[in-house]
PQR file of N, CA, C, O and H, with PARSE charges and radii, in Angstrom:
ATOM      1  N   UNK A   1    -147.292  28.229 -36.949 -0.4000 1.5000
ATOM      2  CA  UNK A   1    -147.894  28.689 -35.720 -0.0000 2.0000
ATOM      3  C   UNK A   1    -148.943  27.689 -35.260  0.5500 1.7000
ATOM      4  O   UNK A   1    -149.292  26.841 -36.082 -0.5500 1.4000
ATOM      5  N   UNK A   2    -149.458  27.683 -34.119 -0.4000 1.5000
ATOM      6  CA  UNK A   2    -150.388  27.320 -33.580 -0.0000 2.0000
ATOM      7  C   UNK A   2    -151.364  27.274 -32.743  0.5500 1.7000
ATOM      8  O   UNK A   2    -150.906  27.451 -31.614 -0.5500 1.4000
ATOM      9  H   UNK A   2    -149.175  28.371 -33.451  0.4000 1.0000
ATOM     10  N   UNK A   3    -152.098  27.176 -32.733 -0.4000 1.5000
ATOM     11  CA  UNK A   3    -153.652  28.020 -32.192 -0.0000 2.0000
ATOM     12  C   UNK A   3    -153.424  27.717 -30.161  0.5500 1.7000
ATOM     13  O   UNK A   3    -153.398  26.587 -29.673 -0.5500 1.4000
ATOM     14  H   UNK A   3    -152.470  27.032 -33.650  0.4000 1.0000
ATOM     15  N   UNK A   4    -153.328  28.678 -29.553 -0.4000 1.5000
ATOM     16  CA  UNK A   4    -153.286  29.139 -28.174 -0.0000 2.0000
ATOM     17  C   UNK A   4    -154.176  28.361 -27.900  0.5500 1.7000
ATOM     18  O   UNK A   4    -153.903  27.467 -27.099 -0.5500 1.4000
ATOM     19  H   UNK A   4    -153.349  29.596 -29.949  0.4000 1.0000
ATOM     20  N   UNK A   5    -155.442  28.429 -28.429 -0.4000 1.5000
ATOM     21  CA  UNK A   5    -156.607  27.498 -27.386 -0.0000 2.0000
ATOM     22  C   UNK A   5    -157.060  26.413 -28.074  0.5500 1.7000
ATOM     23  O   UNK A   5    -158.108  26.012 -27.568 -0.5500 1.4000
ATOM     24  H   UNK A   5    -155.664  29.156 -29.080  0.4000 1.0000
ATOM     25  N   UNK A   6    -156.646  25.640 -29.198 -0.4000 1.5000
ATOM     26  CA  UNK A   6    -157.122  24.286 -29.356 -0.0000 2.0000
ATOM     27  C   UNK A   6    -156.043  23.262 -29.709  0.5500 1.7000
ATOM     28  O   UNK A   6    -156.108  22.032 -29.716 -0.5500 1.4000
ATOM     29  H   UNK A   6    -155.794  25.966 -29.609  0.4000 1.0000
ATOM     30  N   UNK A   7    -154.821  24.263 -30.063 -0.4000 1.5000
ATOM     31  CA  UNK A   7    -153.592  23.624 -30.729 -0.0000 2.0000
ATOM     32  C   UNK A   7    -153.775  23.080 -31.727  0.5500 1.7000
ATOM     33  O   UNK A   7    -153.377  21.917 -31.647 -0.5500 1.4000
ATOM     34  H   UNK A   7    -154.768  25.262 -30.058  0.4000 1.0000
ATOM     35  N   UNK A   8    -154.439  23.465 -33.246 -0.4000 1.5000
ATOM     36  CA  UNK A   8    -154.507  23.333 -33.941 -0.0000 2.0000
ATOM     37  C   UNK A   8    -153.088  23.884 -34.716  0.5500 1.7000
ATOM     38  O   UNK A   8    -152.304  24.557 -34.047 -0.5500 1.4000
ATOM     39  H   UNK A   8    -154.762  24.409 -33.311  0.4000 1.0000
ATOM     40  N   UNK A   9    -152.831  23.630 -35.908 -0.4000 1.5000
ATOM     41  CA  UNK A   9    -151.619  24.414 -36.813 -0.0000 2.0000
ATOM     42  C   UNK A   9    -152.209  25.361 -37.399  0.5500 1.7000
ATOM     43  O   UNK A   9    -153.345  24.928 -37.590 -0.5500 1.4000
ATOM     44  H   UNK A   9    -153.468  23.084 -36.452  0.4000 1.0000
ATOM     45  N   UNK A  10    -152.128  26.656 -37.910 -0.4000 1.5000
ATOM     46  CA  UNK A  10    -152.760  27.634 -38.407 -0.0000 2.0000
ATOM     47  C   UNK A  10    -151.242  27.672 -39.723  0.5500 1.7000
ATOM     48  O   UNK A  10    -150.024  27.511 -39.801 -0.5500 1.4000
ATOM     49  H   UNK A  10    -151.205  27.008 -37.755  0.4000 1.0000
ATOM     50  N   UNK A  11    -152.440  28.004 -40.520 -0.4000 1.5000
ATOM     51  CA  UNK A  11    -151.700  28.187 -42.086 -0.0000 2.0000
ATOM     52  C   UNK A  11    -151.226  30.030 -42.099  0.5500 1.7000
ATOM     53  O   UNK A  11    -151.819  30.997 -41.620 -0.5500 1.4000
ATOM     54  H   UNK A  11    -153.430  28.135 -40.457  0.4000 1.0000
ATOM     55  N   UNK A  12    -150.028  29.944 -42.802 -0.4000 1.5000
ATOM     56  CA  UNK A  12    -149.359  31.538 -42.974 -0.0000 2.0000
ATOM     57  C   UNK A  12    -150.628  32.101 -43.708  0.5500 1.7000
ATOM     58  O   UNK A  12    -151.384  31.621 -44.553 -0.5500 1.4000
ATOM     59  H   UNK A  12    -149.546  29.159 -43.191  0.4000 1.0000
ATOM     60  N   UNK A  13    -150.576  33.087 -43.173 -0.4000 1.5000
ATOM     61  CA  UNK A  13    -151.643  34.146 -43.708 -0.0000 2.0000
ATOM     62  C   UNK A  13    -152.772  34.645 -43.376  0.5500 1.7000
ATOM     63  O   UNK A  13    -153.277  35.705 -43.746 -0.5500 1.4000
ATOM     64  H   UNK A  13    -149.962  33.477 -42.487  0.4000 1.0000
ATOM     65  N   UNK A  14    -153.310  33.573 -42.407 -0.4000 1.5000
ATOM     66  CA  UNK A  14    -154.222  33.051 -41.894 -0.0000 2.0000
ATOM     67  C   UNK A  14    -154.501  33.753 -40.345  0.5500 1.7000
ATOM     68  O   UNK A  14    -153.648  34.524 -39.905 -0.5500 1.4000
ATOM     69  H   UNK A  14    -152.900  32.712 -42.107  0.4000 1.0000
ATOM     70  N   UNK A  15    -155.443  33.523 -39.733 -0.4000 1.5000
ATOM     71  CA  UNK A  15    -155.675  33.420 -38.065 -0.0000 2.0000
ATOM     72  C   UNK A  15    -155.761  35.296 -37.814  0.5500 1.7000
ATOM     73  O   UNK A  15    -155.721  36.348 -38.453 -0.5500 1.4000
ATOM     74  H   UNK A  15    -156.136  32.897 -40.090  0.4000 1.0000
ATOM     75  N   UNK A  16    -155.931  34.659 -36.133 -0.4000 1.5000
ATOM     76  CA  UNK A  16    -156.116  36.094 -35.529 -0.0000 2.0000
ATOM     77  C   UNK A  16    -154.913  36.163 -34.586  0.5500 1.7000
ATOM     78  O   UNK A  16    -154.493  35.302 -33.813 -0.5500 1.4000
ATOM     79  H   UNK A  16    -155.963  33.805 -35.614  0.4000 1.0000
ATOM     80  N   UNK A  17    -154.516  37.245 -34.808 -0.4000 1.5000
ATOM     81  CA  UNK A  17    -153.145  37.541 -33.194 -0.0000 2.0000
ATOM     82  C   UNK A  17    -154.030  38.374 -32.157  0.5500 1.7000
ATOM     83  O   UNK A  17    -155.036  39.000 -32.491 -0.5500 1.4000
ATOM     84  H   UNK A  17    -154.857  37.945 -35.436  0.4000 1.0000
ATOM     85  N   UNK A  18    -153.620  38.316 -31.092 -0.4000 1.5000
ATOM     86  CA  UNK A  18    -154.719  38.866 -30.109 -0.0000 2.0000
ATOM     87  C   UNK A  18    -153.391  39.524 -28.990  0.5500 1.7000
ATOM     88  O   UNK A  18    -152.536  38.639 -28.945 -0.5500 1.4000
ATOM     89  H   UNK A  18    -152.803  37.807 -30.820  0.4000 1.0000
ATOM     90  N   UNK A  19    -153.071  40.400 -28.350 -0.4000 1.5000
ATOM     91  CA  UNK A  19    -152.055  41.133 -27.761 -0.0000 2.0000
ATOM     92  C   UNK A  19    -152.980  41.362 -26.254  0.5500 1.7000
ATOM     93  O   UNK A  19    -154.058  41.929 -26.078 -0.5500 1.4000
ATOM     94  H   UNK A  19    -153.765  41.118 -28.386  0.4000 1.0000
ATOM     95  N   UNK A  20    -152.202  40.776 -25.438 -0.4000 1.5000
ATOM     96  CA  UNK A  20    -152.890  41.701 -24.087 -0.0000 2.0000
ATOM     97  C   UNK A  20    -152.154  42.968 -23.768  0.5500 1.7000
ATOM     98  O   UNK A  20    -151.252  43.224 -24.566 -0.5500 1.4000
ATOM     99  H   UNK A  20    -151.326  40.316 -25.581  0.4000 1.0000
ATOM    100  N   UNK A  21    -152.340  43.878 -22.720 -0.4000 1.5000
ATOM    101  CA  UNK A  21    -151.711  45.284 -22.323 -0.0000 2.0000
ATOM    102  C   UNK A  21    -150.874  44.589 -21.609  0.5500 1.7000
ATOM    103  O   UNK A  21    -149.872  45.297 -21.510 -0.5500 1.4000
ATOM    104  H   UNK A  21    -153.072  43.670 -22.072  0.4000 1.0000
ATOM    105  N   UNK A  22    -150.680  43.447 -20.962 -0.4000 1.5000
ATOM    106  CA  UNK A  22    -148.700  42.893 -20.274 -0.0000 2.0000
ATOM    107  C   UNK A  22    -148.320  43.087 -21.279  0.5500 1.7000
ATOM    108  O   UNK A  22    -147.386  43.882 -21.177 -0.5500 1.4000
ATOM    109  H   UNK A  22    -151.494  42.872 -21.043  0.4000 1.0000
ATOM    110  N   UNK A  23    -148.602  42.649 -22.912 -0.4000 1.5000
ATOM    111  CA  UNK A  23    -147.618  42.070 -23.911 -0.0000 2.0000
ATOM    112  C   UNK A  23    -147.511  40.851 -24.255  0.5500 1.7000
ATOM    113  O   UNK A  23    -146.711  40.453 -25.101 -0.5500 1.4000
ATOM    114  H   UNK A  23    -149.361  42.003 -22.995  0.4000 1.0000
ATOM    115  N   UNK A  24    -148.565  39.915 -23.428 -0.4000 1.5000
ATOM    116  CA  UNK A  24    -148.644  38.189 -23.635 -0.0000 2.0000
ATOM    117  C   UNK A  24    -149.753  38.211 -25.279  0.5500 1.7000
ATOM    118  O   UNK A  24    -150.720  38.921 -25.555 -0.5500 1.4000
ATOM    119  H   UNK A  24    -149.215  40.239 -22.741  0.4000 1.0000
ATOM    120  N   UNK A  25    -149.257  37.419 -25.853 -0.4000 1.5000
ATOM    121  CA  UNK A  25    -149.923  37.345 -27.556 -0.0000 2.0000
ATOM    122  C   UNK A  25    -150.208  35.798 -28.098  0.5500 1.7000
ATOM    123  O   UNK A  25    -149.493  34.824 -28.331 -0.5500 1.4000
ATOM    124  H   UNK A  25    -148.472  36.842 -25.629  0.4000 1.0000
ATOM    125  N   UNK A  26    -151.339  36.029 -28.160 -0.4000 1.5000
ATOM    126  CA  UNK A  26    -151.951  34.815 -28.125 -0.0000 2.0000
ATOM    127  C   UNK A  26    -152.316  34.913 -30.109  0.5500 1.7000
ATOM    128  O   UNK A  26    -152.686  35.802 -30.876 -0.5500 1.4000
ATOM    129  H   UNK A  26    -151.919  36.821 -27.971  0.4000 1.0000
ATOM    130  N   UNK A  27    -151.889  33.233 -30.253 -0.4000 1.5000
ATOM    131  CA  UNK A  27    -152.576  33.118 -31.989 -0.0000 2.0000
ATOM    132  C   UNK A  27    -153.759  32.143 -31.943  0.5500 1.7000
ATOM    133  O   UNK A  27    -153.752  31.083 -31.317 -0.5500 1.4000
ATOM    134  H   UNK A  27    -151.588  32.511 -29.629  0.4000 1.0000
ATOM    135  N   UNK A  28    -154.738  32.603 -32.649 -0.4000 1.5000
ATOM    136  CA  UNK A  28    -156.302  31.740 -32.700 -0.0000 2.0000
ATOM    137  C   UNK A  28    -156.539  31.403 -34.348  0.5500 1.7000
ATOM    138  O   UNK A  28    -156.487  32.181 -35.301 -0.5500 1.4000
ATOM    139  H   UNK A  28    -154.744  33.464 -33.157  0.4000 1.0000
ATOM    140  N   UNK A  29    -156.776  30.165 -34.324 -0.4000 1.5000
ATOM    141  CA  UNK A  29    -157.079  29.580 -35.802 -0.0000 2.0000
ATOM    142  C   UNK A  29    -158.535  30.556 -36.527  0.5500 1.7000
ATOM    143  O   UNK A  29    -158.815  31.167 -37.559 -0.5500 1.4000
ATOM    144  H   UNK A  29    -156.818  29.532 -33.550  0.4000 1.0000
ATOM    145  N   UNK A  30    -159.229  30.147 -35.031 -0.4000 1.5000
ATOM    146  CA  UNK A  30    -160.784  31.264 -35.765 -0.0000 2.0000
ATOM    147  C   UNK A  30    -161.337  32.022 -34.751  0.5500 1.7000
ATOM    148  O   UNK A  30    -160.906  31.944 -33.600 -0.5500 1.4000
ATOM    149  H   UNK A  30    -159.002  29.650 -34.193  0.4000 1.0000
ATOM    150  N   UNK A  31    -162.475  32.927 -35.141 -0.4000 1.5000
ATOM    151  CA  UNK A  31    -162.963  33.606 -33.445 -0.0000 2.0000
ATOM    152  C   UNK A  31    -163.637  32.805 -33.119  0.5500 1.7000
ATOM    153  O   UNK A  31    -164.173  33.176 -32.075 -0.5500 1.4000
ATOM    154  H   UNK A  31    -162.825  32.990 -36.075  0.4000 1.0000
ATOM    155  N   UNK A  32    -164.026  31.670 -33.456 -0.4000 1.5000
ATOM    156  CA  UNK A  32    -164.596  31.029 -32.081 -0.0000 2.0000
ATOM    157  C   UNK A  32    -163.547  30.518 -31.000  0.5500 1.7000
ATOM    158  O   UNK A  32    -163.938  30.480 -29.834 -0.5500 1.4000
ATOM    159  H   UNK A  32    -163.591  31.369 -34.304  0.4000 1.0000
ATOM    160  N   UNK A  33    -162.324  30.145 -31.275 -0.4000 1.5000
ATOM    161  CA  UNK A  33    -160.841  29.845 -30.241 -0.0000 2.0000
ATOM    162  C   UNK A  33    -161.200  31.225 -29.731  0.5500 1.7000
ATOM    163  O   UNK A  33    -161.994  31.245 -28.791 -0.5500 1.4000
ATOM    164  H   UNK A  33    -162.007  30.175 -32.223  0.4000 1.0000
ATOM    165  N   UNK A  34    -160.689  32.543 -30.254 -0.4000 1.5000
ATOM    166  CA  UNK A  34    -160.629  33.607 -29.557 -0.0000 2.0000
ATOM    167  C   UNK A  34    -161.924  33.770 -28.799  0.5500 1.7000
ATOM    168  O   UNK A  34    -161.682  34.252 -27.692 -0.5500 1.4000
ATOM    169  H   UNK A  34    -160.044  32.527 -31.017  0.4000 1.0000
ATOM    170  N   UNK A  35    -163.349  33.522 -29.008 -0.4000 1.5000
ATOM    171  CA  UNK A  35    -164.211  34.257 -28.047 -0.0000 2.0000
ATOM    172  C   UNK A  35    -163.967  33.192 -26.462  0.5500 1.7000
ATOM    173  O   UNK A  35    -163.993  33.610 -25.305 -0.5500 1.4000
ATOM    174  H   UNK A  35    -163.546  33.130 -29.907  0.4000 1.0000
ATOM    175  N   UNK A  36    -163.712  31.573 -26.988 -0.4000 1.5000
ATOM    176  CA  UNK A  36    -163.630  30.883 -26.279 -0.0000 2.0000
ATOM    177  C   UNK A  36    -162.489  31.030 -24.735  0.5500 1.7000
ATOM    178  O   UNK A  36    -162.595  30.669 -23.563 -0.5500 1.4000
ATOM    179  H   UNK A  36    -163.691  31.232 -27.928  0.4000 1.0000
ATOM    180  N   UNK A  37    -161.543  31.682 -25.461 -0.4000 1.5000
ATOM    181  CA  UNK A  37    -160.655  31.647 -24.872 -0.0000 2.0000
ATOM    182  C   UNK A  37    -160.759  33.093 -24.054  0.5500 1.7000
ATOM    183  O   UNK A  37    -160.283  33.009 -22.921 -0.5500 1.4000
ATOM    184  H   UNK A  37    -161.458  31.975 -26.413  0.4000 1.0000
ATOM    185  N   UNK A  38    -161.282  34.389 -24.400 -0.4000 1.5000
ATOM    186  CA  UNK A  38    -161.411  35.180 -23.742 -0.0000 2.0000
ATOM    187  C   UNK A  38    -162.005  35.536 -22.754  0.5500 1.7000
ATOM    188  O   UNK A  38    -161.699  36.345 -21.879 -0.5500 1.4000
ATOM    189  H   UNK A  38    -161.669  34.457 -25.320  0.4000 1.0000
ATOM    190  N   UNK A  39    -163.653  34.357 -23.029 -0.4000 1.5000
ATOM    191  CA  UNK A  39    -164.908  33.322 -21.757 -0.0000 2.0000
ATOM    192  C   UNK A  39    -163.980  32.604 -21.053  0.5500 1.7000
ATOM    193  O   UNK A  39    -164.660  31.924 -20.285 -0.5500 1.4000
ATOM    194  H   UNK A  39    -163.902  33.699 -23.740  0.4000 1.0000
ATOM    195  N   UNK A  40    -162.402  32.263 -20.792 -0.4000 1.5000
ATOM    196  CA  UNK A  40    -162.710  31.257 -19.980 -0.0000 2.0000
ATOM    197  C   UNK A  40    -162.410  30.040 -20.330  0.5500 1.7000
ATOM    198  O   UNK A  40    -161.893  29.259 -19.532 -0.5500 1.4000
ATOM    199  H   UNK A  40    -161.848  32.815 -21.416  0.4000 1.0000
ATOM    200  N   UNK A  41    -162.694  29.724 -21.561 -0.4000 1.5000
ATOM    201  CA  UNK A  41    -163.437  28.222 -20.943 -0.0000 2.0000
ATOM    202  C   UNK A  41    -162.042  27.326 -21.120  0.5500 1.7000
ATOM    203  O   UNK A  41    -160.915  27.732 -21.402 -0.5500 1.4000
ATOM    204  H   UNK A  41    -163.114  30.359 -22.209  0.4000 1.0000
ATOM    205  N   UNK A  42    -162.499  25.984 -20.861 -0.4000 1.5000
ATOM    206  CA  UNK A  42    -161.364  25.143 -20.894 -0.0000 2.0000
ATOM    207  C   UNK A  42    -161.151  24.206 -22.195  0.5500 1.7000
ATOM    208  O   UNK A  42    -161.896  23.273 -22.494 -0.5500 1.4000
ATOM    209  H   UNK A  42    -163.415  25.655 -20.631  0.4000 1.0000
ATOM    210  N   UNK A  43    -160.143  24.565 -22.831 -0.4000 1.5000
ATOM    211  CA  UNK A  43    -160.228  23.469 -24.313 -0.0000 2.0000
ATOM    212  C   UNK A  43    -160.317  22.142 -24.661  0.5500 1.7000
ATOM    213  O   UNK A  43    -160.482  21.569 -25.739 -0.5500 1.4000
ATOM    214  H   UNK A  43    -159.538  25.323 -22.589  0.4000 1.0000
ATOM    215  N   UNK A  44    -160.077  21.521 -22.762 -0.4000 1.5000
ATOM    216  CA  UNK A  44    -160.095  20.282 -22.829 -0.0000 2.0000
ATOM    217  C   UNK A  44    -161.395  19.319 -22.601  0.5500 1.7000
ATOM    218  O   UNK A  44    -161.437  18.089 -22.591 -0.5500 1.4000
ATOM    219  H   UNK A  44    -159.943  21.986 -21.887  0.4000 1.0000
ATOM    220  N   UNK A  45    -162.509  20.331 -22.412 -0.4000 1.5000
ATOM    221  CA  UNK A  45    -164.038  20.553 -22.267 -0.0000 2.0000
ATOM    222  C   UNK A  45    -164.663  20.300 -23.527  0.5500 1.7000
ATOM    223  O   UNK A  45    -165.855  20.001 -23.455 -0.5500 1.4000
ATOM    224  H   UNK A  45    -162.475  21.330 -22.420  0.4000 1.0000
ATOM    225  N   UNK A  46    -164.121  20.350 -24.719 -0.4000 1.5000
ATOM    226  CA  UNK A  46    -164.911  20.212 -26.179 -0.0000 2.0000
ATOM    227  C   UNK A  46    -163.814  19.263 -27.011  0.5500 1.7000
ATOM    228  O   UNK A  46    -162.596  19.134 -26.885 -0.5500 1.4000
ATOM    229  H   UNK A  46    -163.153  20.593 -24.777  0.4000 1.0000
ATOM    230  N   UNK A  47    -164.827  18.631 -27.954 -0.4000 1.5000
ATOM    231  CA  UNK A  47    -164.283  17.503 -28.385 -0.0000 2.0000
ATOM    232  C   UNK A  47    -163.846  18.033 -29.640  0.5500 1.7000
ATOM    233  O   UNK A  47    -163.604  17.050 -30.339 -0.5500 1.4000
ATOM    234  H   UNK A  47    -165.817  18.735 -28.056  0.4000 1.0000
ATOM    235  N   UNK A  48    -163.608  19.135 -30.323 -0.4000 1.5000
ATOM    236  CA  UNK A  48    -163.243  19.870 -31.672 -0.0000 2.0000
ATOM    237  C   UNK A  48    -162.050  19.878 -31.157  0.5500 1.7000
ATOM    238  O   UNK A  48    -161.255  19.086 -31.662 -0.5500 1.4000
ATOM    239  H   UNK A  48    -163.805  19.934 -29.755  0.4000 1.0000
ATOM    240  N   UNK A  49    -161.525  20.819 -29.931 -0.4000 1.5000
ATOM    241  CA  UNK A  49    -160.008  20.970 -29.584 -0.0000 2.0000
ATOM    242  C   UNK A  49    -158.927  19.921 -29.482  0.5500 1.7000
ATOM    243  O   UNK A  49    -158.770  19.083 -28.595 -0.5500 1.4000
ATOM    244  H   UNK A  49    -162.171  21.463 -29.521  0.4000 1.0000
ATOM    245  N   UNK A  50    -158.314  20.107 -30.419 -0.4000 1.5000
ATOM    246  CA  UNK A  50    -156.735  18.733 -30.651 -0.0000 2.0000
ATOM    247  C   UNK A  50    -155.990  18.921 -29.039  0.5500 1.7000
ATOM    248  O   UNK A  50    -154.998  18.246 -28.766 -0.5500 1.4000
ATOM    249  H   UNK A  50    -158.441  20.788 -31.140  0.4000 1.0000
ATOM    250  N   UNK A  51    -156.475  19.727 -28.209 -0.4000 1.5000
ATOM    251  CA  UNK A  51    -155.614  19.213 -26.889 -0.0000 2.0000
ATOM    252  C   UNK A  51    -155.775  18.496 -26.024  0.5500 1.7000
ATOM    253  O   UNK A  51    -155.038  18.058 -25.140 -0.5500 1.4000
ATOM    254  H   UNK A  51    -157.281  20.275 -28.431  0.4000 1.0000
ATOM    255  N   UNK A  52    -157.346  18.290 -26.425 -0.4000 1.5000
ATOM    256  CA  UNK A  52    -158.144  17.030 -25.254 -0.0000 2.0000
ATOM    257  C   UNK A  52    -157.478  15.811 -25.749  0.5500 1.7000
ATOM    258  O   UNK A  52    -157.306  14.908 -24.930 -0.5500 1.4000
ATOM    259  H   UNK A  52    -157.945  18.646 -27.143  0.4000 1.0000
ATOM    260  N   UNK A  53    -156.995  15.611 -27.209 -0.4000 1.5000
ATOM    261  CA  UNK A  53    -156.865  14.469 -27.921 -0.0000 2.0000
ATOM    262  C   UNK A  53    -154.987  13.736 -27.242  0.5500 1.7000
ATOM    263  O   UNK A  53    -154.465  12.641 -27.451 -0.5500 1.4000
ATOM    264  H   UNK A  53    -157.135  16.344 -27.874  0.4000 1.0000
ATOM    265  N   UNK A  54    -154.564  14.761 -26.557 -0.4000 1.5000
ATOM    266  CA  UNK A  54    -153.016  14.526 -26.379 -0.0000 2.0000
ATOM    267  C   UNK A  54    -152.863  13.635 -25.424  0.5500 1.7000
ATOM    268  O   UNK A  54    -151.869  12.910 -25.375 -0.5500 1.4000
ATOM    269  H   UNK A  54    -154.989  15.650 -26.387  0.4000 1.0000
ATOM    270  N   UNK A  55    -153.951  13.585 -24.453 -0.4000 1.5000
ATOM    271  CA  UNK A  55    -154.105  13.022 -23.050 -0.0000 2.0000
ATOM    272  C   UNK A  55    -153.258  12.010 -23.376  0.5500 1.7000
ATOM    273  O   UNK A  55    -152.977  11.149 -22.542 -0.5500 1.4000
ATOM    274  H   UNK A  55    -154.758  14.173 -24.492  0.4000 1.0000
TER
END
């Protein structure tokens, strides 16, 4: 799997699943992805997130 808001790889066993009421399901490595991602913000804004790195 891999993390919705930084694209990190998340290890089996591991992480948070997060479900909206559509049914869209988001996986987060830690709650800081999840609080981040529920604020808003943009992942390509912080230099921790592996998606800024893809550019």
């Amino acid at each position: 799997m891999v993390c919705s808001f930084c694209g990190s790889e998340i290890k089996k066993g591991t992480g948070i699943v997060y479900a909206k009421t559509d049914g869209t399901v988001y996986n987060f490595c830690s709650r800081r992805c999840r609080e981040y991602m529920l604020m808003k913000k943009d992942p390509r804004k912080f230099k921790w997130a592996m998606k800024n790195k893809n550019k």
